[in-house]
N, C-alpha and C positions, 0 to 999 in steps of 0.2 A: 490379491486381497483388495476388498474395497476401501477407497478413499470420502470420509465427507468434509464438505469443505462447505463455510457458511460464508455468506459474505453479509456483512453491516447494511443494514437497507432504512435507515431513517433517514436519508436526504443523499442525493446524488447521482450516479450513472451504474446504480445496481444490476440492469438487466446485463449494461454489457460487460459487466463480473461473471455475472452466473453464463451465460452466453461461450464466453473465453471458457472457462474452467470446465462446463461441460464437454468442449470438444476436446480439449484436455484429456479428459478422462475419459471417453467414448470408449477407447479399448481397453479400460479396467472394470470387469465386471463388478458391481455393487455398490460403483463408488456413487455419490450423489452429491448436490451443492444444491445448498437450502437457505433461505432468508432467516435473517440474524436481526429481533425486532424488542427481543425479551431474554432475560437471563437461561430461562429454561432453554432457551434455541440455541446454547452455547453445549448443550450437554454432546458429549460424543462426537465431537470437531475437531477434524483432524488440525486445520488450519482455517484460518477468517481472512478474510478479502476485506480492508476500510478503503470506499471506493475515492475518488474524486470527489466533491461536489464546496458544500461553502464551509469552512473547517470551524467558523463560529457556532453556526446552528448547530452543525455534528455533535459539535463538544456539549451544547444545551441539551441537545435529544437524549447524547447517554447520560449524562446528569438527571433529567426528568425519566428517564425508562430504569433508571437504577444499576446501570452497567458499567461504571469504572470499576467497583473493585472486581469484580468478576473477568472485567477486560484486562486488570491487571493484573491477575492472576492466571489467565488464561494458561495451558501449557501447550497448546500447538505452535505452529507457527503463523506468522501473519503476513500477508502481502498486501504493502500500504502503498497506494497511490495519490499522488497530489496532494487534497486536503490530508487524505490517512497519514501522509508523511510527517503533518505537521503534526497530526494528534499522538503519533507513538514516539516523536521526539520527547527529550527531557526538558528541554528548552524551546520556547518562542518569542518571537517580539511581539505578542499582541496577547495584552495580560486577558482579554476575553475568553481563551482559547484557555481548558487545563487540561491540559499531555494527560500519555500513559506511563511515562517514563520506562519505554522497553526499549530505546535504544536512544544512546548517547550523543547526543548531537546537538546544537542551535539550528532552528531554523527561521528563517525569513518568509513568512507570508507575502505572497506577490510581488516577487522576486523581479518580474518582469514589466510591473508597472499594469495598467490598466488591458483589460479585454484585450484591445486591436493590437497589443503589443505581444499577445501571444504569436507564438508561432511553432513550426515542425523543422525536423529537420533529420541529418545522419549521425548517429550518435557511434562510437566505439566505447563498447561496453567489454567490462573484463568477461571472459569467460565465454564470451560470442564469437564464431569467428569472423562474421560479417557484420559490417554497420546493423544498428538498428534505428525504423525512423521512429521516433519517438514526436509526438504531438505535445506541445506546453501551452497548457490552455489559463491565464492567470496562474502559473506556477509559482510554489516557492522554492527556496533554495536553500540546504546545510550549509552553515558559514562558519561551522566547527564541527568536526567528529570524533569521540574518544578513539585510543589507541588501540581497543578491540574489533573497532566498528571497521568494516573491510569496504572500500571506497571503490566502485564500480565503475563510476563514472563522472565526469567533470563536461562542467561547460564554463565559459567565460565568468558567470555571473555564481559560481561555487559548483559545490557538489550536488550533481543532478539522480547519483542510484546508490544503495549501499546496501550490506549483508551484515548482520550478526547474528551466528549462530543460526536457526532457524528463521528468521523476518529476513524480511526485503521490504526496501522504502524508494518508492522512484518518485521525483519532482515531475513526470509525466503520465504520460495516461498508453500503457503498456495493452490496454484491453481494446484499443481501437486501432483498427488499420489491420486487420487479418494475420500479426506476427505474434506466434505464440512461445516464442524461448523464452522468452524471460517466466515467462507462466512455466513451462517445462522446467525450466532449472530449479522453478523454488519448488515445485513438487517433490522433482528430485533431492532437493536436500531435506527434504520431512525423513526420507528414506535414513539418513544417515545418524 
């Protein structure tokens, strides 16, 4: 059976959402990933992608496109990267940004301090059996997760991945560099 899977496309690294999730799915006949720009492009989604990019403007755009309550109502699952991390948080330090409140957590916009301070590296992620290299490009970081929120993965500076129920939130950018598990896995839990 087909899978669609939308991802949020009002500011940030959309192509290489749709990009990832296509190969993804390449052996599931029907399934499709579609841009996500208006409440109607929510209908019939299995799951949404909120990509990377600046987590202020994102938070402006679904304000002006009229998408939190629909976002927060959503009942797929979501796979939130970077900036997405900070907007499906409950909590943020930067009163500009208003969450989705779909998963339990504080998080730290720019975790890592400025651009050049980004970097890559080898991650051990629950559920992988090998490192993953993860890219942190301006990341933030979870500096508290409720007791449901299932904590994936850690680096020095907090909690860099996490699972509840359905969503996945990673302080990196999971859709670049040609490794597709963590894409796989959360597919895999839509199934469940």
């Amino acid at each position: 059976m087909g899978v669609k899977i939308g991802v949020l496309a009002l500011q940030g690294d959309v192509g290489e959402h749709i990009a990832a999730f296509r190969e993804c799915l390449a052996d599931r006949p029907g399934s499709t990933v579609v841009q996500v720009r208006r409440v109607a492009d929510l209908a019939d989604l299995d799951a949404l992608a909120m990509p990377g990019g600046e987590s202020t403007t994102i938070s402006r755009l679904i304000g002006k496109n009229g998408l939190y309550e629909p976002l927060i109502e959503f009942a797929g699952g979501v796979f939130a990267t970077c900036a997405g991390m900070v907007l499906i948080a409950d909590r943020v330090d930067d009163p500009r940004v208003r969450t989705l409140n779909l998963i339990p957590m504080h998080v730290a916009r720019n975790a890592f301090g400025r651009q050049v301070d980004s970097r890559e590296g080898y991650l051990d992620v629950a559920g992988l059996a090998e490192p993953f290299r993860a890219v942190f490009i301006r990341a933030p970081v979870a500096t508290d997760v409720g007791p449901q929120v299932q904590v994936l993965a850690r680096i020095p500076e907090g909690v860099a991945a996490v699972r509840r129920g359905r969503h996945m939130a990673f302080a990196f950018h999971p859709e670049l560099g040609g490794d597709l598990r963590l894409h796989r896995m959360f597919l895999e839990g839509l199934e469940v």
